[in-house]
N, C-alpha and C positions, 0 to 999 in steps of 0.2 A: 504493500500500500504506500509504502513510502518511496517508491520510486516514480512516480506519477509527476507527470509534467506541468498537467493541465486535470483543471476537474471535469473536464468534457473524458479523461481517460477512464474516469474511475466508475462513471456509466457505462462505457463500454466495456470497461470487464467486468461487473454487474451482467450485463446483457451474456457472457459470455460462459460466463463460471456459474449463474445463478437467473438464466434467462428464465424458468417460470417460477421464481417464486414470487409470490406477490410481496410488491412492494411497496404501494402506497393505497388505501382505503378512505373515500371520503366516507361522510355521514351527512346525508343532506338537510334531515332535520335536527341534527347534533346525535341521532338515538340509532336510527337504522341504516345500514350496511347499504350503500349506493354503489358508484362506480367505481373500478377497482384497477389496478395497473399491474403488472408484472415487469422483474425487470426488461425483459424482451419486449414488451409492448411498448414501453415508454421509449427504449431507445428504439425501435421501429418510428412511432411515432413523432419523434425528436430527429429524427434523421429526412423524414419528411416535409418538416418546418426548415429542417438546414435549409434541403434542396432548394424549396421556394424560396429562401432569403437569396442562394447563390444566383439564382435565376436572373436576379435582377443586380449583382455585382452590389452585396451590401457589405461586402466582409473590409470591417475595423469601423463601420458606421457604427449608429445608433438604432434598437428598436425600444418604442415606448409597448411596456407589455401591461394592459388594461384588462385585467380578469376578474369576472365575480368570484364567491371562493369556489373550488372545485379543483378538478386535477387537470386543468387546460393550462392552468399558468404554469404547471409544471415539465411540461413539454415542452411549451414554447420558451422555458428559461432556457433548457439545458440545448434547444433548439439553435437557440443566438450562438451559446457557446459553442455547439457542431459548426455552427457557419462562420465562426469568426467576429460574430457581431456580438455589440457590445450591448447589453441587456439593460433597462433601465424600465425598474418595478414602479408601480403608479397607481392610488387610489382608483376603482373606477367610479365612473358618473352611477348617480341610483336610478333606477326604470323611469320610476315615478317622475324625479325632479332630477330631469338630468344637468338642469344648467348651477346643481348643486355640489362646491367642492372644486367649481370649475377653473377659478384664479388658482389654485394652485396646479391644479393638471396643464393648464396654460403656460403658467410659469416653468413646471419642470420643460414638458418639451419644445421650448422656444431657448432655454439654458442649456439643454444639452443637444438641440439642432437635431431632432431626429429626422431620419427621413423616412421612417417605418413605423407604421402601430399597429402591433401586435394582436387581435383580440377574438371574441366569441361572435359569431351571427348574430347572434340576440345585441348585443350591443353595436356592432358595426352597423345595424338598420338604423341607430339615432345617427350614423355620421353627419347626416343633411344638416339636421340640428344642431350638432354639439359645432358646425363649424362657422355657423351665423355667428356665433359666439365666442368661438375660438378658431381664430384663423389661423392659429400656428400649426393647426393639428389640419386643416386642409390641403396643405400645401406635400402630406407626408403621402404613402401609398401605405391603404388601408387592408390588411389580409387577416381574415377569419380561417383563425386556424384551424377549428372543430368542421369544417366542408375538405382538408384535406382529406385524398384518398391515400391508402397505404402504399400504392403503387410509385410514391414518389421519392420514397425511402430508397429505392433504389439511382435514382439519379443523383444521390448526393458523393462531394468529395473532399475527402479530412484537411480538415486546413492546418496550417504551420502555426502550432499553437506552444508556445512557452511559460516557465514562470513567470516571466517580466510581460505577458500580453494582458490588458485590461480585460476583466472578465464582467464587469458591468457597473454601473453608479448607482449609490444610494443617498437618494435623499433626505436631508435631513430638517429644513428649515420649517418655519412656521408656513400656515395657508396663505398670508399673503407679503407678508416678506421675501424677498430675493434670495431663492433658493439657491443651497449648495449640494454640489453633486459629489460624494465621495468617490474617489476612485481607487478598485478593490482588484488588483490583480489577481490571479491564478495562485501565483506562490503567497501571497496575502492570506486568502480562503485555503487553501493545503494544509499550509501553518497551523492557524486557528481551528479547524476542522480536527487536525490532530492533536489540539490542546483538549480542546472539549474532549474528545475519545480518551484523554489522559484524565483528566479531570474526573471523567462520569465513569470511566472505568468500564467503560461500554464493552459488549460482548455478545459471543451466539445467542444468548438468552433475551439482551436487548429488545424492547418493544416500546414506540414511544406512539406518544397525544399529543396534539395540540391544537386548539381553536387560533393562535395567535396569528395576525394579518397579516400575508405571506410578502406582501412590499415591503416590510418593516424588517429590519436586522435580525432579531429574534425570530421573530416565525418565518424567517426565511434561511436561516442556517441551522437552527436547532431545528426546525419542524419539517423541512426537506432536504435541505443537504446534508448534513451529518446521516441521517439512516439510509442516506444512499453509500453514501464515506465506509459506514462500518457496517450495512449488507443486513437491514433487519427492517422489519416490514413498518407503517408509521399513518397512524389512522389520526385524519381531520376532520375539522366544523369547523362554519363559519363561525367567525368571532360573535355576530346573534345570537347564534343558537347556546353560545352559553351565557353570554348577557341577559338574556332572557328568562334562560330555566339554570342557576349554576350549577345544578343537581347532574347536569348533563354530563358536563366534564367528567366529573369523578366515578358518576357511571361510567364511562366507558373506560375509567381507569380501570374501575373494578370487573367490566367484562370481560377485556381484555389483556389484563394482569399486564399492562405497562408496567414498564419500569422506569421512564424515563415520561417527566413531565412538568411543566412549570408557565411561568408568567412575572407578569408586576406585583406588590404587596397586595394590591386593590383586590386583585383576583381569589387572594386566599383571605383574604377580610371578607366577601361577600360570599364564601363558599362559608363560614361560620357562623355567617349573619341568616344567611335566607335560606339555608337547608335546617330542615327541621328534623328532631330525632328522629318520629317515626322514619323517615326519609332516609336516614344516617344508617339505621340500622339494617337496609337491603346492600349495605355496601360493604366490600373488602380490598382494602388498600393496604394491605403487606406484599403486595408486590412492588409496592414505589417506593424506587431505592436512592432515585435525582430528581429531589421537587426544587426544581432551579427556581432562583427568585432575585430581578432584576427589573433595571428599567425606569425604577423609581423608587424612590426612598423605603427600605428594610427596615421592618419597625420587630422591636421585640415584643411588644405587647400584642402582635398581629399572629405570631410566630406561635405563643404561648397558648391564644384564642383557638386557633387551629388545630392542636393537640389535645387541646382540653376538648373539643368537640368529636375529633377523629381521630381520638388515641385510640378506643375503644372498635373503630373500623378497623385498627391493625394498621393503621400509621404509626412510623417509629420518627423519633425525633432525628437522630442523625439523619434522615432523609433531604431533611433540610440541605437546598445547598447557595448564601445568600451570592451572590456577586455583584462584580463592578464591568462596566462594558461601553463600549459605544462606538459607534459605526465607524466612526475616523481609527479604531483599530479593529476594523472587520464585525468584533463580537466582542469576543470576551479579555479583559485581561487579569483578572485574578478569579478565584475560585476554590471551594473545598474539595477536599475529596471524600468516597465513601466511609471511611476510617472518621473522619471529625464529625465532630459535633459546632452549631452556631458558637460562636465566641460575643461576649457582649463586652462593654467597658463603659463604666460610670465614671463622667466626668463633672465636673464643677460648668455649670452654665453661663458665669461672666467670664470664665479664663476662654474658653471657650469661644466664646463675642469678640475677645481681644487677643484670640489665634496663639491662646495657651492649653496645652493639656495640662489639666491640675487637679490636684484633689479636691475630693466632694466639701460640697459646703454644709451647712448646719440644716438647713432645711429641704425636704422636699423639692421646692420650687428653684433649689438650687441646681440642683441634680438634673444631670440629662443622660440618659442609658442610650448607646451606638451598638449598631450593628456590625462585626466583620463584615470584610468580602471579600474573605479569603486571603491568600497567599501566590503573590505573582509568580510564575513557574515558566518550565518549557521555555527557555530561552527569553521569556518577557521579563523585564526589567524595570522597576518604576521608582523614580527620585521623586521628594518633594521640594519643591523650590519654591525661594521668595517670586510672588508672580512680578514685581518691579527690579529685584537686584540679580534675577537669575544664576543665586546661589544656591547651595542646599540647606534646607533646613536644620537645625539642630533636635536634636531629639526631644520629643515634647511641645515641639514646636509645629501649627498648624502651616500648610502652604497648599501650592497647586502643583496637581499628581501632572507630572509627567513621565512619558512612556517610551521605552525604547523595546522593539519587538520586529521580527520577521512578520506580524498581524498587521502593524502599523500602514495604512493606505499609503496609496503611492500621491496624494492632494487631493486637493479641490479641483473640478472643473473649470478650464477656460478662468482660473483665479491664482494668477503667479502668486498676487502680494501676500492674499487671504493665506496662500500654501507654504510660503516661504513663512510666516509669522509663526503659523499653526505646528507646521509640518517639521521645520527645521530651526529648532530652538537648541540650543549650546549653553553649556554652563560655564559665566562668565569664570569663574577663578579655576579650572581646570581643563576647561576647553573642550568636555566632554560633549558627545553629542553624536547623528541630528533625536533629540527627543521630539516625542510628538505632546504639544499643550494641550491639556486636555478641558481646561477651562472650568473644572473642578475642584474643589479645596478637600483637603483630607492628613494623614498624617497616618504614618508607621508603627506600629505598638509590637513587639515582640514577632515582628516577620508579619504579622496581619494589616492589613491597609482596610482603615477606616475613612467612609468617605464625608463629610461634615457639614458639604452645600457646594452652593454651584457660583464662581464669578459671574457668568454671564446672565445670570436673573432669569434660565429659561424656568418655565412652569411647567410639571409633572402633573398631571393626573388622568389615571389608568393609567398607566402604561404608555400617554399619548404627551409630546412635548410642541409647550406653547410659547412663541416669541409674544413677551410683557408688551412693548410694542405695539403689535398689529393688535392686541386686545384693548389697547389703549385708545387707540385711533377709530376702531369699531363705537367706544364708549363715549368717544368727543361727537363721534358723530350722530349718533345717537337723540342726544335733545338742545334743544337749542341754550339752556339756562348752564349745560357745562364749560366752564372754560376751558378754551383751545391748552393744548398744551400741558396743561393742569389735574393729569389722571395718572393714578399706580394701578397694576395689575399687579396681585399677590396671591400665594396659596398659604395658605397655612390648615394643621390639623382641623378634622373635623368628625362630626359622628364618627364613632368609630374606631380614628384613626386615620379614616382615609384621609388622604389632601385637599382639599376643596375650593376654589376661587373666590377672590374678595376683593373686591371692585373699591377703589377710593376714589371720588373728584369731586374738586373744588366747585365750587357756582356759584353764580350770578343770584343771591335773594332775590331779585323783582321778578327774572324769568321764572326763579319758582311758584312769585305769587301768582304770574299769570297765570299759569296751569292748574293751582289748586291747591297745590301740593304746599304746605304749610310746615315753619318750624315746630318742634315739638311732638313730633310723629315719630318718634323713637319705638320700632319693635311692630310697627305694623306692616302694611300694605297694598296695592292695588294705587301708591299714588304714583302719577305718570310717570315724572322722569327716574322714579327707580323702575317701573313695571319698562318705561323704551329702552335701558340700558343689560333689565335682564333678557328681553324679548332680542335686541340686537347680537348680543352675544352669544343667543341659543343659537341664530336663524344664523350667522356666519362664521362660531366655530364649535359647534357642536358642543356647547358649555351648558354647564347648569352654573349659576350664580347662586353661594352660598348666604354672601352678605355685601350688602351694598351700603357707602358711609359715605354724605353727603357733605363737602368741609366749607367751611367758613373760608374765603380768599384769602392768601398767601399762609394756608396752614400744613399742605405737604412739605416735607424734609429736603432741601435741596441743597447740593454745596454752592459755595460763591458765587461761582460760575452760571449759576442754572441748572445743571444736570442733576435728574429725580436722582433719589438717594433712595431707592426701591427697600433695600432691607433694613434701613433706618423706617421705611413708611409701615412696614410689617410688622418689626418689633413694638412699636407705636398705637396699632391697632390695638397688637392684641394684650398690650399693656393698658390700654383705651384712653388713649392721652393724647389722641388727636381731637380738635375742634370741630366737630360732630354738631354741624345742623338739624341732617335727618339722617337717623342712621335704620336700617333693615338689614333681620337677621334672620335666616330660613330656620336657624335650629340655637334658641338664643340661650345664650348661659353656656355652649359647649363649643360654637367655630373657635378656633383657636386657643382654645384654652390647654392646650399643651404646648405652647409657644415655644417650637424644637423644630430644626432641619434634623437630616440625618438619612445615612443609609448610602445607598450604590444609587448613579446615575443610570 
């Protein structure tokens, strides 16, 4: 396995050495057995999408691959890579409202110049439509891979494919900010492929689940590529189907005695939350041996929730396995193995604020419990550096995790500066280097890398990352009584645990009188400009709005300069010492009342 050049190899000897066993199973309502692949079929199948792309002279292009979930997107991945082309994963439009999601579907293939898209008959019928509206996507040549016939598997011809050859971009930006395209070569995915197989200890026995959304890192390395990497069959749902019913998931952990399965925190908070015992007790989960868990902040009390509910199912607690990950290094770069158990560490909460690790304070409210995430391995390497003097930390000292790895992308698309910034960072007193900046803050504790919050102020919740930003500019826009300029987007704890969104702007009093909306409404709702600021935020980025805090003019945190000072505005909240007009709260007395980052990006 480890002589493989290219991941386009390691399908083909799948197809060779293991042509019928099955290899991949959807689940179309998350419960019942649909359509199924073999390794033989898929690379039949996949060698058929090559031909078509060679056909038209696409190889080292770009194809934008728009799939609903099912196992079409899985051909036509490994398809690009038969042909040479360079694969680039993408939200699809929904039936119903296809002009929905569509700034960012815009945005990716107008940034990476496709001149292919990829997709299913059922979706290629909206093309008329989607290209009123998006002209970037008219200009490409549109092929509906699901009308290919098998007979065209045979006109294909293997291309000159290496470690150092681009194997496709992954997106990472917010929906209407200026996306970036990672670029993930061959020997990148090899790499990483083989850490995880170290990590999870994968084997003949191996069986994996996953609902997670196949464009996105996670469910596109763990939930398909890796069980093709280590030859063990890997049964999916759409991300619905267990948003829906979470009872789904773990059933078919339990049918099919997985062993390999996971998600974000959120995933395993509402699996504790909305499965009820009678519910719990048709299930058997001692077969789960890697409940990976990533993506978004690792909470112990989430951890703890989870066992206490499904200890009793025959989940074991080492099963747990938390990490740290992110697409600019492919997937993963720290991680436990089956031998450990979660590590946690209680630190002091102001040393903490002021990027010390220190001992507990006197009370409760001092105290903040972190989650490991793991131990970097397999040739990955991670320093903590001053993010300004680009030295190494001292020990006990918080900083931003950078990473040196054979995982680490090869940049950013058509983005020298963004790459060279990101990509090739040096330690100034030693000259080591290029690390990749991972825009992360965290710190080293006895070989464990705990990660503590994010410089860049993205927002986490589910599993899905929001540029503060573009939620900003949705919220200005929003009513006319907010001032321009003058809005944070923050998360913080909420029911549960989970992370949840909280809206701060400033405003104009008079515009609020004109609407209605009056000071002194603290804890209600239905008055306009909080009901147009939650309504805009649901309708363009698929948000629910926790709590909404209406401020008095010049009361958000900002340095000299002007620029928002987002986790001064956060700390603030949810210490409630902002100048609060109107303030609205969906679950009041509890949003942020564990006022803690923490965990794995």
């Amino acid at each position: 396995m480890d002589d493989f050049r290219s991941v386009a190899e390691i399908l083909r000897f799948r197809a060779q050495v293991q042509k019928e066993r099955r290899g991949y199973v959807f689940l179309p309502d998350g419960q019942t057995e649909g359509p199924s692949l073999t390794y033989g079929e898929l690379d039949r199948q996949s060698r058929g999408i090559a031909a078509a792309l060679q056909e038209s002279h696409s190889g080292g292009e770009r194809a934008l691959l728009v799939y609903p979930p099912g196992l079409e997107f899985i051909a036509a991945f490994f398809g690009c890579l038969y042909a040479g082309v360079v694969a680039v994963p993408a939200y699809p439009p929904h039936p119903a409202r296809p002009s929905r999601g569509l700034s960012r579907l815009r945005a990716i293939a107008g940034d990476a110049e496709v001149t292919v898209v990829l997709t299913t008959e059922s979706i290629a019928s909206m093309a008329a439509v989607l290209w009123v509206e998006a002209p970037e996507l008219a200009g490409a040549r549109w092929l509906a891979t699901d009308r290919l016939g098998p007979e065209r598997a045979e006109a294909w011809q293997e291309p000159q494919l290496d470690p150092r050859t681009l194997a496709f971009l992954q997106y990472t930006s917010g929906s209407t900010a200026a996306p970036r395209g990672v670029m993930v070569s061959h020997r990148n995915l090899l790499h990483n492929l083989a850490y995880i197989r170290y990590c999870e200890e994968n084997d003949a026995d191996t069986v994996s689940v996953s609902w997670l959304p196949v464009y996105h890192d996670m469910g596109l390395i763990e939930g398909i590529l890796e069980p093709a990497f280590g030859g063990y069959p890997a049964y999916l749902m759409a991300p619905a189907s267990f948003l829906q019913r979470p009872l789904r998931w773990l059933a078919a952990i339990s049918r099919y005695r997985a062993t390999n399965s996971g998600g974000p925190n959120f995933a395993y908070d509402l699996c504790a939350r909305k499965i009820t015992p009678e519910q719990s007790r048709e299930l058997d989960l001692s077969s789960w041996r890697v409940a990976y868990n990533g993506a978004e902040p690792v909470r112990k009390e989430t951890l703890e929730r989870f066992l206490k509910v499904f200890g009793a199912c025959g989940f074991r607690w080492k099963a747990f396995y938390p990490g740290y990950g992110l697409a600019e290094a492919t997937l993963v770069v720290s991680s436990g193995r089956q031998a450990d158990e979660p590590v946690f560490q209680a630190v002091n909460a102001r040393g903490l604020a002021a990027d010390r690790v220190e001992g507990l304070g006197t009370t409760e409210r001092d105290r903040i419990t972190l989650v490991a995430c793991g131990r970097p391995s397999f040739g990955t390497r991670v320093v903590i550096a001053h993010p300004d003097h680009r030295t190494p930390c001292a020990p006990g000292e918080v900083g931003e995790i950078w990473v040196s790895s054979p995982s680490v992308a090869l940049g950013y698309w058509n983005r020298a500066k963004e790459t060279e910034r990101t990509f090739h960072a040096y330690l100034a007193n030693t000259g080591e280097g290029p690390f990749l900046r991972t825009g992360d803050l965290g710190f080293i504790l006895q070989g464990e890398l705990f990660v503590t919050g994010r410089l860049k102020d993205v927002i986490i919740i589910r599993g899905r990352k929001h540029y503060p930003q573009d939620l900003e500019l949705t919220v200005e826009q929003s009513h006319p009584a907010i001032r321009p300029g003058c809005s944070a987007a923050v998360s913080v704890p909420g029911p549960g645990g989970e992370e949840c969104l909280v809206v701060l702007a400033e405003v104009d009093p008079r515009g609020l009188a004109r609407d209605g909306s009056a000071p002194g409404a603290a804890g209600t709702s239905g008055l306009p400009a909080i009901d147009a600021i939650r309504e805009a935020v649901a309708e363009h980025h698929d948000l629910q709005v926790c709590a909404v805090s209406l401020l008095a003019p010049g009361s958000l945190p900002k340095t000299s300069s002007g620029k928002l000072q987002r986790h001064a505005c956060r700390t603030a909240f949810v210490a409630g010492t902002l100048e609060s007009v109107i303030q609205w709260v969906h679950a009041p007395g509890r949003v942020g009342a564990a006022g803690q980052d923490g965990g794995p990006a």
